[in-house]
N, C-alpha and C positions, 0 to 999 in steps of 0.2 A: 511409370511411377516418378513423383515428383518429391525428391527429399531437401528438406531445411533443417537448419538447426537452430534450434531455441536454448540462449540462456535466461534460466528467474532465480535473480539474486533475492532470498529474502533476508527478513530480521535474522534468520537462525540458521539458516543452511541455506544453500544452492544446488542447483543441476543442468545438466547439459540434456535434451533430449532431443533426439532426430524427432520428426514428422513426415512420416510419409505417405503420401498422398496418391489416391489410386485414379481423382478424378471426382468422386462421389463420396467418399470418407475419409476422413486423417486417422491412421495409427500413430501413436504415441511408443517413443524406445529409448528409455531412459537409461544414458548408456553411464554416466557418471554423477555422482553426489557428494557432496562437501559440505564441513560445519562451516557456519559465518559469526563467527565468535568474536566478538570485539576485546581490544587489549586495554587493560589498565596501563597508564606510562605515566609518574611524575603528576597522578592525581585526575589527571585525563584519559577518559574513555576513548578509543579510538577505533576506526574499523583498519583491518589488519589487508591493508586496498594490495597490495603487491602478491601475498598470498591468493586472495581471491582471482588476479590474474593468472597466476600457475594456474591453479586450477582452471580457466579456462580455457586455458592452449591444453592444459592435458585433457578437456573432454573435446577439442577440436583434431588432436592425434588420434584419438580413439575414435571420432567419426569417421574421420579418414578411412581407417580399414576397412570402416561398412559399409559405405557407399557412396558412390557421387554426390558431392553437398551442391547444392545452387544457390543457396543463398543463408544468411546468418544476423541472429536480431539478437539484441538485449534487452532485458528487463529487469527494474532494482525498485526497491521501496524510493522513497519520495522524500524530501526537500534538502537532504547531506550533498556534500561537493569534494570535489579536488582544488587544488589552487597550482595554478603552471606559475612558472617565473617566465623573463622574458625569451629564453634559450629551449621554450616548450618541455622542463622538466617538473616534476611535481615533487610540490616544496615538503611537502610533512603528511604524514595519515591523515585522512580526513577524518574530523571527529564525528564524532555519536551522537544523534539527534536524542539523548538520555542523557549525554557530557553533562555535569552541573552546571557550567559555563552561558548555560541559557537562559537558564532561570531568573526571571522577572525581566527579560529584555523585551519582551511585546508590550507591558505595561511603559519601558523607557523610551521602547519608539513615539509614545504619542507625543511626548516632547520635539517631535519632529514633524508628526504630521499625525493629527487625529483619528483614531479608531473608521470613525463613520467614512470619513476621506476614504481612509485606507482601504475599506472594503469597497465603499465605491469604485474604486479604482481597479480593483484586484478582482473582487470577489470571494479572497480566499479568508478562511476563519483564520481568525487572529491566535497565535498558538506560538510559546517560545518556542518552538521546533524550527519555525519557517525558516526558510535561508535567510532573507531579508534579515531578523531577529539573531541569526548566527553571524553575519558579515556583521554586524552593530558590533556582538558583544567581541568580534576579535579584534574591532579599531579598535576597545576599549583594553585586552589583556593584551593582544601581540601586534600591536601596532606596526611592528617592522614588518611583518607577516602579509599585513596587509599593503603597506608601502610599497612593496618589491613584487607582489603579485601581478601576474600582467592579464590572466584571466581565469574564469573560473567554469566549471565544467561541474553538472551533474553525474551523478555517479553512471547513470547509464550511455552518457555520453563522455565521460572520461576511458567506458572501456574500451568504449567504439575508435575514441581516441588512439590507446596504447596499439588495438590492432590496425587502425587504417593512415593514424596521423594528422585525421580529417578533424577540424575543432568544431563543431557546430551543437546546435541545442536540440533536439526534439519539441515540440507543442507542450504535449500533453506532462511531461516531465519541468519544463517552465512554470506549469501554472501552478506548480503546487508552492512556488519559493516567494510569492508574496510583494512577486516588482512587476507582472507581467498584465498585460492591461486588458481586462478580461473581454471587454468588446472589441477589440482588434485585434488581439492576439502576438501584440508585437510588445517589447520590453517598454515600459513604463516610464514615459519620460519626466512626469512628474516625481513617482516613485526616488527615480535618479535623483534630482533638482531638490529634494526635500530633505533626501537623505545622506547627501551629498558623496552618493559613488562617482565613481569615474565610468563612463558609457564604456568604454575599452576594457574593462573587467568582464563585460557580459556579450557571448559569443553568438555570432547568427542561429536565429530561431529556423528551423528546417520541420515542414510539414511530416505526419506521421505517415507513415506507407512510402516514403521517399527512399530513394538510395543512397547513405552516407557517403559511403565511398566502399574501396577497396584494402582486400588484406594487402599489406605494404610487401613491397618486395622483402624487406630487412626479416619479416614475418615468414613468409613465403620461406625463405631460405631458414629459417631456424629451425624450421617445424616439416618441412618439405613439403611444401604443398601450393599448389595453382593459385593465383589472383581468384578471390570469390567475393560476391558485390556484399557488403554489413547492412543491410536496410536501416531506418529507420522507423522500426517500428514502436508503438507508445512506450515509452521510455519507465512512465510510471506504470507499475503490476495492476494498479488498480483497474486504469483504464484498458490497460490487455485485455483483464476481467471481467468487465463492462463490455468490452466488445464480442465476447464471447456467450455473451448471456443467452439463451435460445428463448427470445419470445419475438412477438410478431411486433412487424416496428408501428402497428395501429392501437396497439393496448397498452395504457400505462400500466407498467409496474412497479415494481419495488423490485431493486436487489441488492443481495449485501457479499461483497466479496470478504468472505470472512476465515482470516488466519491471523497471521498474530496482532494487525488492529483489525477491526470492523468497517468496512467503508459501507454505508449504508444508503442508498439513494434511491434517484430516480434518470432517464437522460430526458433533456428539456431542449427547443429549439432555441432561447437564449435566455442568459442569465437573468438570476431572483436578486436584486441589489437592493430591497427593501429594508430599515431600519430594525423592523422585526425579523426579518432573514440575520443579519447583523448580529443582532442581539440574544439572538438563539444557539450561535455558533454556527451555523450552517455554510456550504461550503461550495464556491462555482468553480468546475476544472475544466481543464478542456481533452477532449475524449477525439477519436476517430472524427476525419471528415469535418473537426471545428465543433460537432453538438457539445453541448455542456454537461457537462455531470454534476448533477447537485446532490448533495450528501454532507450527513455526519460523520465525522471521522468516531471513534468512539475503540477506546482500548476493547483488543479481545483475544483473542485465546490464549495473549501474550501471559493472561493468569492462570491460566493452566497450566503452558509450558515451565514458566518461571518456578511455579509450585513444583514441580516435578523435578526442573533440574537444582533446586533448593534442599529435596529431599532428596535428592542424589548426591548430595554433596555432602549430605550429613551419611550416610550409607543406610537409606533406606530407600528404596527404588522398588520404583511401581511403574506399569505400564498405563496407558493414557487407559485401555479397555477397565484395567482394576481401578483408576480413579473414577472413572464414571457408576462402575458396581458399588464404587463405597456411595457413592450420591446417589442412587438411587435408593440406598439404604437408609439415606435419612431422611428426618420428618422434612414435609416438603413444605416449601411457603411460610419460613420460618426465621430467617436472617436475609437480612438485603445490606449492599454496599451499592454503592456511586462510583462504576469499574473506571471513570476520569477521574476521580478525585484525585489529585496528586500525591498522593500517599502511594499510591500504588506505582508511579512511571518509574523509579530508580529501582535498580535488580535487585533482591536478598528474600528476606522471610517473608515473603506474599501471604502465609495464613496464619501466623502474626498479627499482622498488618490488618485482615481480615477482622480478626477479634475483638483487635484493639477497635476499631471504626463501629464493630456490633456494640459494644460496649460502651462506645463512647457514647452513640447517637440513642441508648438506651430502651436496646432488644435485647439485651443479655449476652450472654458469651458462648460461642458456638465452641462443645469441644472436643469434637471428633474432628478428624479427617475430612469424613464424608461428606459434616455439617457444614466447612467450611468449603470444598468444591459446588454442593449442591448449590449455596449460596453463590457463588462466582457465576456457576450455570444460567440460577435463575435471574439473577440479578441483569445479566448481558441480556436474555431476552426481556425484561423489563425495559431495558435503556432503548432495547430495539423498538419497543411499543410508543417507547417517549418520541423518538426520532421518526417516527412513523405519522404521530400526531401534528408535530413541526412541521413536515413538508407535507400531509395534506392543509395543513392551514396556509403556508406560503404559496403554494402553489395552486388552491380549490382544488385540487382533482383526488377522485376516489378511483382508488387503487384495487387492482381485482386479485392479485397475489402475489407471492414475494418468491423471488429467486434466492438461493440460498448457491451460491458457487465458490469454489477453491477447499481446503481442507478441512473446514468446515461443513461442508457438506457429507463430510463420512462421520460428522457426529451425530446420530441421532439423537439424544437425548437434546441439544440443543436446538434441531430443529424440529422434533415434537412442540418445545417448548415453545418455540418462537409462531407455531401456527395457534398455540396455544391463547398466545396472549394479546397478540396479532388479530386472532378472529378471521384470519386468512388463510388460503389453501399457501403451503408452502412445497415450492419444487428443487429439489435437492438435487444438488447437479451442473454442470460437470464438474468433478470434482478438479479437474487440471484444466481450470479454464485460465486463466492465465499462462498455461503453455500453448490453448490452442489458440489462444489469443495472439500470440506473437508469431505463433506458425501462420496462422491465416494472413495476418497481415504480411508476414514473406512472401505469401504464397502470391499475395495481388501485389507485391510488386514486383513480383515475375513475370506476372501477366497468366499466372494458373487458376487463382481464381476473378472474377468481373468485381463482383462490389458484398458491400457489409451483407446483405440480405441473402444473398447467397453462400458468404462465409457461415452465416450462423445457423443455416439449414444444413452444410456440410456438418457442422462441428453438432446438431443435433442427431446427426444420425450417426454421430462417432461415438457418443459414449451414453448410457441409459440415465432417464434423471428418475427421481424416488416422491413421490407423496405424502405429503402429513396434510391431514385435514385436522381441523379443529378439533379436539376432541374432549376442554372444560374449560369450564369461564373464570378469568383470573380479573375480573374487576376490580372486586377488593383487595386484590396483591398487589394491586396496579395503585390502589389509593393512598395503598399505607405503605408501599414505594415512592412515590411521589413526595407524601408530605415527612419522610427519612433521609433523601437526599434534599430536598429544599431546606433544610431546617440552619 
């Protein structure tokens, strides 16, 4: 038996889980879990980065007791950072890709260097979120911040950081921040030149599957426990998730890692850098082994959750199973939103927000409960049908079905819907594919398992996937979708 441990840091909680591995299937033993709750401070949203490392030595103590670890990998959502000073300490919480602080800074970049440029360069969809667009807006409020900074560090390589000391980047967790140059895969020196960073802000880029380094002796002694090698495994969840997907690497398909955003794609043997790719939003990353992942980013279940801890706040509490029974109870194919319109990215009254948009775009006013989940529901598989049409037109290829993996896939109502309107058979599953995503990739750089194709035949016979075939035609939901959000 071969055990690793996986952390996945996401938007709302994390966990530590062992994998253990018998040779021919990975169990999954999730031995600890944590909220990922970001702080208000002074008007700034922030993630609470020092708590989240407790928590990670405390689910590295409790592996401990269970077994022999061999190896240890991180995973965290995409494009937020750490900033070291020059004495390698970390200057302030890093903020919250939802901070207001960002807001309109991808439209101020083109003053630097143009949209079309930019994606040429990158390939990444243009999005106040990107790092790139958050290094802008902090010359612009904390200028000393940025003055004294000596480097900067993604979240999944600052943890790696805290535990080994080692400063390096991962691949696939670079490409999402909007300076890394999508055909080479090295930091963007144009990027640099245009927007005038300092190159000594940005840390060696290090291949996925690679070994960062080692738990630090200082580690070692806090915690009691042996030097154990930190791989680097894809740094972004997304791409874990992508690597995990169980289909054959000869059939295009579609999958969507879907929790609290939608990452929605395809993998490609290189980048879509087309004006209409551009213009679409669409999005080139870089996944396992250099292939590319192209994809919608596209908010998602983030309105579900938000709805729920909304209503928990006011002291009405529902479990996700009772919001999906209210939506099922209402009339269906009846209120649509546009789940990116910015109305919806900052936290509070989500079904609200909801009404007010049915309202405004003049569908009436949903006002139940139900009315306004079912809408979020349907609405997501809509966007998935829009983003479906996007990459087969950029791409030509007809796609034979759509993978539905990570927590989303235990929602069925969502993935009825989504084969619904898709017109495609949907495979629901694995539902912790993002854990086996990080596990497998330990696992080859141990040398347990050989390569991707054999990781994703392990990890299919790890855990069972589910079927929704087609079952009614949402054409006309799809048209007067359509001409709702274009308006």
């Amino acid at each position: 038996m071969r055990n690793v441990l996986a952390f996945d840091f996401g938007g709302g909680s994390g966990r530590a889980v062992i994998a253990h591995f018998d040779g021919s299937k990975i169990e999954l033993e999730e031995i600890h879990r944590f909220d990922n709750e970001p702080v208000m401070i002074n008007g700034s949203l922030c993630w609470d980065v020092l708590r989240l490392y407790h928590e990670l030595k405390r689910g590295l103590v409790r592996a401990k007791h269970i077994c022999k670890l061999e190896c240890i990998g991180i995973d965290t959502w995409g494009v937020d950072f750490g900033l070291l000073d020059s004495d390698g300490r970390l200057m302030s919480n890093p903020y919250h890709y939802r901070d207001s602080k960002n807001i309109g800074y991808a439209d101020k970049a083109a003053s630097f260097m143009s949209r079309k440029r930019l994606y040429a360069e990158t390939g990444t969809q243009i999005m106040d979120i990107n790092t790139l667009f958050q290094l802008l807006s902090l010359q612009d409020i904390q200028p000393s911040l940025m003055t004294n900074a000596s480097l900067m560090l993604p979240m999944p390589d600052l943890m790696a950081y805290f535990l080994t000391g080692v400063k390096s980047c991962e691949r696939s967790i670079a490409s999402t921040a909007s300076m890394m140059n999508i055909k080479t895969g090295k930091w963007s020196d144009k990027v640099i030149d245009k927007f005038a960073l300092r190159r000594s802000l940005l840390p060696e880029i290090v291949d996925s599957g690679s070994v960062k380094g080692m738990l630090s002796e200082s580690v070692c002694r806090e915690l009691d426990m042996t030097p154990i090698p930190v791989a680097a495994v894809c740094g972004h969840d997304t791409q874990c998730a992508a690597f995990a997907v169980p289909s054959k690497p000869e059939k295009d398909v579609i999958f969507i890692s879907c929790g609290t955003w939608s990452l929605f794609g395809t993998e490609l043997d290189s980048p879509v850098l087309t004006e209409n790719s551009a213009r679409l939003g669409l999005s080139n990353e870089v996944g396992f082994g250099g292939r590319i992942t192209y994809l919608k980013n596209i908010i998602g279940l983030w309105l579900i959750q938000e709805t729920k801890r909304y209503l928990h706040s006011n002291d009405e509490t529902y479990t996700y199973a009772e919001l999906e029974q209210l939506a099922l109870e209402a009339e269906p194919l009846r209120f649509f939103i546009d789940p990116d319109d910015s109305v919806f990215v900052p936290p509070g009254n989500i079904p609200e927000r909801v009404r007010e948009y049915c309202e405004k775009t003049g569908q009436g006013k949903p006002q139940s409960l139900g009315s306004v989940v079912r809408c979020i529901y349907e609405s997501l598989a809509l966007k998935y049908r829009m983003a479906l049409d996007e990459i087969r037109t950029c791409t030509g290829k007809n796609f034979s079905a759509v993978h539905i993996v990570g927590g989303g896939a235990k929602d069925g109502l969502l993935c009825q819907m989504t084969a619904d309107v898709c017109a495609l058979p949907v495979y629901a599953g694995p539902k912790e594919a993002t854990v086996y995503g990080n596990a497998a990739m330990q696992l080859m750089a141990i040398g347990a398992i050989v390569d991707q194709d054999y990781a994703r035949s392990v990890i299919a016979a790890s855990e069972p996937v589910t079927l929704y075939s087609p079952r009614e035609e949402w054409f006309d939901a799809y048209e007067r979708f359509k001409g709702i959000i274009n308006k």
